[in-house]
C-alpha positions in Angstrom: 13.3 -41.2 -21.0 12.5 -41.5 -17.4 15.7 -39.9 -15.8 14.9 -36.9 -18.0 11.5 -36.5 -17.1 12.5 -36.9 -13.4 15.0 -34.1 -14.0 12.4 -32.3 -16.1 10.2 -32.5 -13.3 12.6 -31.5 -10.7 13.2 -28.3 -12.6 9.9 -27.4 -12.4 9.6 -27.8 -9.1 12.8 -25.9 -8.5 11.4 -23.0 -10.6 8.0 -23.0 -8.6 10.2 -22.5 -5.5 12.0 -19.7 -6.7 9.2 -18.1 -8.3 7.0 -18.4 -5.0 9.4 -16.2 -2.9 7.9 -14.0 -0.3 7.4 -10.1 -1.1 9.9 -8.0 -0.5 9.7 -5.2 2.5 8.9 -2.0 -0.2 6.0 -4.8 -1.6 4.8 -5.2 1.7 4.6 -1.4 2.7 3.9 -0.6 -0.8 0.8 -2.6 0.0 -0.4 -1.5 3.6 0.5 2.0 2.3 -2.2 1.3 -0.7 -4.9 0.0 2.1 -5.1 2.2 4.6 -4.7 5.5 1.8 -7.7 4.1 0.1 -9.4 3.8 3.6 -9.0 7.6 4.3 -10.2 8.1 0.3 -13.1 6.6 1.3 -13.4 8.6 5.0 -12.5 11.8 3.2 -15.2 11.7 0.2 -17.6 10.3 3.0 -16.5 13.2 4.8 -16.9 16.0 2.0 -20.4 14.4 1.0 -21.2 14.6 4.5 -20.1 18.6 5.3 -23.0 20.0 3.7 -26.4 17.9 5.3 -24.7 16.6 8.7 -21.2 18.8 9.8 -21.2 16.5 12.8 -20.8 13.0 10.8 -17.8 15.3 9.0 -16.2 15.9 11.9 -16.3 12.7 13.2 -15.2 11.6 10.0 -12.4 13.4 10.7 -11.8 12.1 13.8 -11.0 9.1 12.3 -8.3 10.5 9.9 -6.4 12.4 12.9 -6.8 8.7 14.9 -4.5 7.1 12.0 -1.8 9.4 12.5 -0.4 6.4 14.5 -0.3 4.2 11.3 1.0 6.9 8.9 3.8 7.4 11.5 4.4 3.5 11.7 4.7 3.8 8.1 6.9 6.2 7.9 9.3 4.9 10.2 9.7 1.5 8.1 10.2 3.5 4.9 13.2 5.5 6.8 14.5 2.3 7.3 14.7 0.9 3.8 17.8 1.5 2.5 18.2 5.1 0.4 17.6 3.7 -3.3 15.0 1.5 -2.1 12.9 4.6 -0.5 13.5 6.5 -3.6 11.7 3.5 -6.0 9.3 3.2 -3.0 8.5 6.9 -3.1 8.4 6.7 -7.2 6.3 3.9 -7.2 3.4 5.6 -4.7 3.7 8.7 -7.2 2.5 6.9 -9.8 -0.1 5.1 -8.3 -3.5 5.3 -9.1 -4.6 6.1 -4.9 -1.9 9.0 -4.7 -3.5 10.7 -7.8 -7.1 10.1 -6.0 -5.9 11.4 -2.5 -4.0 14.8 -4.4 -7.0 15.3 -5.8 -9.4 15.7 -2.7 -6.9 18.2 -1.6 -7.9 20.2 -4.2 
């Protein structure tokens, strides 16, 4: 009874181990890709509320969006590096997002 909970145990913590692994690079871009398009959402709405009373705090706003460019680039770079089939689920997966949908739409 003992040596199979001792094994018992040591397969749990086996599985916690390989459950716990890091992310994987399209997670992690995935993810700063996420922040900082949800960060200009928020510039751009501020940005279209703010055209009509104060043009100034718009252009300022946008400002900030041409100062990212840096960061969109960086971006872009590491998903050019992924290998081909990993860049097409990448690109897949930020098409279906619920921030891509958002962002198209304040094109509009």
């Amino acid at each position: 009874m003992r040596r199979s909970a001792v094994i018992g145990c040591g397969l749990l913590v086996l599985a916690l181990f390989v459950g716990c692994g890091g992310q994987s690079e399209e997670d992690k871009i995935y993810g700063e890709m996420e922040k900082f398009c949800n960060d200009m959402i928020k510039t751009l709405e501020k940005a279209q509320a703010d055209a009509k009373t104060n043009p100034q705090a718009a252009m300022a706003a946008m400002g900030e969006v041409m100062a990212a460019a840096s960061k969109m680039q960086d971006l872009d770079k590491r998903v050019k590096a992924l290998p081909k089939d990993r860049q097409d689920a990448l690109e897949k997966r930020v098409k279906e997002s619920s921030w891509m949908k958002r962002l198209e739409s304040l094109k509009k």
